[in-house]
N, C-alpha and C positions, 0 to 999 in steps of 0.2 A: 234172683241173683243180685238184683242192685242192694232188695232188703240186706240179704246175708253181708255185701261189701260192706252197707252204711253201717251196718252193727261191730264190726272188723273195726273199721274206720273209729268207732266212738268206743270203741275199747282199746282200743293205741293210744288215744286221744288222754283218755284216763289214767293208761300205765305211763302215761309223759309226766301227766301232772303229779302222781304221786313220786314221782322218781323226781324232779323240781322239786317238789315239797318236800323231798325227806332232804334232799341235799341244802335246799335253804336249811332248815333245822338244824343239821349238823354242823353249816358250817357255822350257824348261828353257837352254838352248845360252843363250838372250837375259840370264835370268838371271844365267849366269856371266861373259858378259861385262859386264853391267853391274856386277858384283859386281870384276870387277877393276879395271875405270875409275873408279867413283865408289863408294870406303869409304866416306869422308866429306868433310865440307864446313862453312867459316862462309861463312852469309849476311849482305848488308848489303844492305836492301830498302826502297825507297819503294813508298808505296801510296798512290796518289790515288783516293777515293769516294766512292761519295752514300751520304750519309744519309735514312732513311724520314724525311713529313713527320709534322707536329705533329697529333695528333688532336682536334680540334677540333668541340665541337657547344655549340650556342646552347640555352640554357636560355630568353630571352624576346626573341620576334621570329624575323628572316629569319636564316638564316645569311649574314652579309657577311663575315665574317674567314674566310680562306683560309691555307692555308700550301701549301708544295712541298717536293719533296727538295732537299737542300742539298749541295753539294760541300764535302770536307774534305782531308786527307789524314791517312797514319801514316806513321813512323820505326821501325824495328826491328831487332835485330841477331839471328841464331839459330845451334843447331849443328845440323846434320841429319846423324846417325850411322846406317848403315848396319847392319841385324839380319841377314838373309836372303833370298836370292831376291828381291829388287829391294825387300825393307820395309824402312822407313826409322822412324825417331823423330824427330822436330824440336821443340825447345824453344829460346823465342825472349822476348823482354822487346821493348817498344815503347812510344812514347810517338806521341800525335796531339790532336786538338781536335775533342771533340764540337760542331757546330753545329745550329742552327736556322731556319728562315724564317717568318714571317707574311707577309702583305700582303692589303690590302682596294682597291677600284675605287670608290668612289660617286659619281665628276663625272658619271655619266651618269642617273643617277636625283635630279634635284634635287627630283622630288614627295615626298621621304624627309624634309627637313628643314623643318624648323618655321615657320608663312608669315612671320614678320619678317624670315626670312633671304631678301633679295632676290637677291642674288648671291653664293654661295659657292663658293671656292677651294681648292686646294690640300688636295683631298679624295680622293687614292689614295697608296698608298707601297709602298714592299717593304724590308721587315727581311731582312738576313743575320745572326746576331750567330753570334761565335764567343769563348765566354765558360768553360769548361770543357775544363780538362783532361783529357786520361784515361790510363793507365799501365797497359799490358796486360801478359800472360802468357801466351802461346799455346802450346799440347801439342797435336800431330798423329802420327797416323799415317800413314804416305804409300806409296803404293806406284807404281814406276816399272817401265814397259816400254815395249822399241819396236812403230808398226807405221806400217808402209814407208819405214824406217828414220829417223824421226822419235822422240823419246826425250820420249813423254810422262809424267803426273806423274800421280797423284790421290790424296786425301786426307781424311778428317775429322778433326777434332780440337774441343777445348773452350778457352775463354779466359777467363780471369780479368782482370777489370778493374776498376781502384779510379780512379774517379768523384773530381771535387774537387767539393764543395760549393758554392752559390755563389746569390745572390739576383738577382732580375732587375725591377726596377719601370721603366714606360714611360708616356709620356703627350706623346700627337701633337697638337700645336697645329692650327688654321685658323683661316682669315680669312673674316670675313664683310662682307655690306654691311646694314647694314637699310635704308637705302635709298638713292636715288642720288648725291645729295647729302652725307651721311653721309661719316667715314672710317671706312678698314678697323678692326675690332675684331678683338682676337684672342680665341678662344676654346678651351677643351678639346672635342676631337674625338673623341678614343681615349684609354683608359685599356688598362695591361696587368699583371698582378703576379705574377712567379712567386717564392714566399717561400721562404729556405733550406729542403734539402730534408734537409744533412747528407751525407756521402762516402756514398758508394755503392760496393758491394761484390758483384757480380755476376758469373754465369757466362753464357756464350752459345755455341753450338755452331756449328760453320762447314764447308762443304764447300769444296773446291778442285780446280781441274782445269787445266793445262794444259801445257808444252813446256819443254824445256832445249834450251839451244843452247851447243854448245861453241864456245869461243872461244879454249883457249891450255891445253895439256896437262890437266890433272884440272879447268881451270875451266869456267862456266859463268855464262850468263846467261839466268836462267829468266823466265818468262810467267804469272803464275796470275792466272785468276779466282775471286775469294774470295766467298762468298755466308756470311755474320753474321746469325745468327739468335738475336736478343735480346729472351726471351720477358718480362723487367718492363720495365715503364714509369721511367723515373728520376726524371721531377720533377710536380708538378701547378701549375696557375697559374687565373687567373682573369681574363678581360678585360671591356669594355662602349665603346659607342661615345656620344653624347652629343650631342645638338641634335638627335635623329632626333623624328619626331613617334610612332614608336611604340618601347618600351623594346628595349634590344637588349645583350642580355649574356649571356655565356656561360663554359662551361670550355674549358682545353687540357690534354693531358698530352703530355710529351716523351717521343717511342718513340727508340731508336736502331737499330735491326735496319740493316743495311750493305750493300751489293754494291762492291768496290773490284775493280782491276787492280794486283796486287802485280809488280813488277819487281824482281830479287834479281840482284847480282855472288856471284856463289859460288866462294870460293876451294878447292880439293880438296888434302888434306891426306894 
């Protein structure tokens, strides 16, 4: 019984190693064909993405201010030179616009404002502001193989990005009634202040995953999903709401951590 296991045992052992060995092989074979078709390449890439939202918490009262992720996009141009066996180097320069959102809802809670206010208006909004520049420098390393005969991509690398500096002050009007007879008063509702912060000089690390599709001898129009993970905060601000009957004000800081869909024309060289 143990003979018949140990002979089991060294015949698994066998069908591992040729199944290792054929697949080193192949993807050795894959290598060299990729190695002849794609040396190298310049890319020219749009990348539409969301940005993380604004972190937001209430120092006095309910939290009413809200934010969400915000769409952006980048511009980029890069060279992706070919090392070995399907590794790649990419270094690339890009420009895009850091954005933000707020927005608050309170037409529906009118027991929140102060009893003179008999009827008040024009109490929800949504901010997009797109007010900062950013000027990147991406270094990846990437590596390419196929499987079933689809010619995919992946990657880490690190980015460098110089931040423009920039102040932000806000303050959202409403209308009130005090009563019905009355006309409309206008009053301050929302205050917001995010005060220069100064350029910004930051690294952030990014994974990437996806497909080349050939399109016209060494070209290429590639697919990636880019995941930007940007571990400082870039700006801090301070907000408060106004006519409430209990005090309501708080801090924000702007994160930008990213997920986009990079589109690249890749001409092969």
């Amino acid at each position: 019984m143990i003979y018949r296991q140990s002979m089991i045992d060294k015949a698994a052992l066998i069908l591992l190693l040729c199944l290792i060995n054929d697949i080193a092989f192949s993807q050795a074979d894959t290598n060299k064909k990729i190695d002849r078709e794609y040396n190298s390449q310049f890319q020219i890439s749009l990348m539409p993405m969301l940005y993380q939202n604004l972190k937001v918490e209430a120092e006095k009262g309910t939290q009413y201010l809200k934010s969400n992720p915000t769409l952006s996009g980048n511009f980029s141009i890069a060279y992706n030179q070919h090392i070995r066996n399907g590794f790649y180097i990419n270094l690339g320069a890009g420009i895009g616009v850091v954005p933000f959102n707020i927005n608050y809802d309170l037409e529906s809670k009118p027991s929140l404002f102060l009893e003179n206010q008999v009827e008040v208006v024009r109490l929800s909004n949504k901010f997009n502001f797109y007010s900062q520049w950013v000027y990147n420098i991406p270094l990846s390393v990437q590596k390419s193989f196929y499987h079933k005969k689809r010619l995919l991509n992946v990657g880490i690398g690190i980015d460098y990005k110089i931040i423009n500096d920039y102040s932000f002050t806000g303050v959202e009007g409403a209308q009130y009634v005090q009563d019905l007879s009355s006309p409309y008063n206008d009053v301050d509702l929302f205050y917001i202040d995010i005060p220069y912060s100064g350029t910004e000089n930051i690294f952030s690390l990014f994974l990437q995953m996806g497909y080349k599709l050939k399109v016209k001898n060494k070209n290429t129009v590639d697919f990636q999903l880019i995941m930007d993970y940007v571990p400082k905060n870039i700006s801090k601000g301070r907000y408060e709401f106004y006519q409430l009957i209990e005090e309501h004000e708080g801090f924000i800081e702007q994160r930008i951590s990213n997920i986009g869909i990079k589109i690249s024309y890749c001409i092969g060289t």
